[in-house]
N, C-alpha and C positions, 0 to 999 in steps of 0.2 A: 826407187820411189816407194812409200809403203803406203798401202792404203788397207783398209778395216769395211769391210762389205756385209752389211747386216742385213739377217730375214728372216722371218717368219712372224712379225707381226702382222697386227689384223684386231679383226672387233668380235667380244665374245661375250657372253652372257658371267654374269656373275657364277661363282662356282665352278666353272670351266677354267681349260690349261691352253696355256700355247706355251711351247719350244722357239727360244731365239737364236741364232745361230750367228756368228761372226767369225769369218777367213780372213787371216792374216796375210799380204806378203808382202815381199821387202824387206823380212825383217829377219832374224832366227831366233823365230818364236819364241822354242822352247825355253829360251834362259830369261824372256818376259814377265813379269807379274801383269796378269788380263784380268780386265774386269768388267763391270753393267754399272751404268749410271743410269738414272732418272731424272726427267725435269716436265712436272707438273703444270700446268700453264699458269702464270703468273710469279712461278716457285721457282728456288732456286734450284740448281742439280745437286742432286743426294746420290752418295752411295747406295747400291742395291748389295753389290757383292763382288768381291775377289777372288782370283784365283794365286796362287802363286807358282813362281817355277817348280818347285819340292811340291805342290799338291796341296798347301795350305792354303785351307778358306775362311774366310770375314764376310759375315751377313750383318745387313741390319737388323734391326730390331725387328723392322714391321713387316718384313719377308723372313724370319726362320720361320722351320718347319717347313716352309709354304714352295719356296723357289731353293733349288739347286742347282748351283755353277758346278760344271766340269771343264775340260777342256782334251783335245786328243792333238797333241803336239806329232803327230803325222800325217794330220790334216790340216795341221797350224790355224784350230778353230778351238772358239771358246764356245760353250753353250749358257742358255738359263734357262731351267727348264721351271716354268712355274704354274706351281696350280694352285686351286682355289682360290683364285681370282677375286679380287673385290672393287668395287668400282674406285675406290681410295688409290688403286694400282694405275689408273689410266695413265698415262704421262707417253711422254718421247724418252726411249730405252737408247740409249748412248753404248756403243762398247769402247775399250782403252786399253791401251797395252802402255808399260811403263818398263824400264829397266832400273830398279832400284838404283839408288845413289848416281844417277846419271841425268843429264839433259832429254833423253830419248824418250818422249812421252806423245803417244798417238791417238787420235779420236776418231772413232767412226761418223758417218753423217746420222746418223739415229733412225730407227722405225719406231712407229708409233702403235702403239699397244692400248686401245679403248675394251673399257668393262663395263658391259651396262649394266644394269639394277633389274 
């Protein structure tokens, strides 16, 4: 059974950082592409950022610079670690593991991540 366990959200002041954190199991990780989804209330879910098996990564737009994904495939966890926060940032952080060209695609239940002004 695989399941995707997120944390470290929470409520922070504009300008400020929180670290998200997501453990993988069930699954072997490391040959996974993991990534951070957003979804804004009323919005739909946007990509935030990938990670890939090889270490390659895909930001969006309105997160470079600002948030970076890692991941330690011998904790079989991804990270986002994001600062400078903007209240635009608030949404429910989703994480997802995928296996390229395959059926195998998993979603965490989401933490929510608020930025006040």
């Amino acid at each position: 059974q695989v399941q995707l366990v997120e944390s470290g959200g929470g409520l922070v002041q504009a300008g400020g950082s929180l670290r998200l954190s997501c453990a993988a199991s069930g699954i072997t990780f490391s040959i996974y592409t993991a990534g951070w989804y957003r979804q804004a209330a009323g919005k739909q879910r946007d990509l935030v950022a990938t990670i890939s098996s090889g270490g390659g990564t895909v930001y969006a737009d309105a997160v470079r610079g600002r948030f970076t994904i890692s991941r330690d495939n011998a904790k079989n966890t991804v990270y986002l670690q994001m600062n400078s926060l903007k209240p635009d940032d608030t949404a429910v952080y989703y994480c997802n593991v995928r296996r390229e060209r395959s059926p195998y695609n998993y979603w965490g239940q989401g933490t929510q991540v608020t930025v006040s002004s």
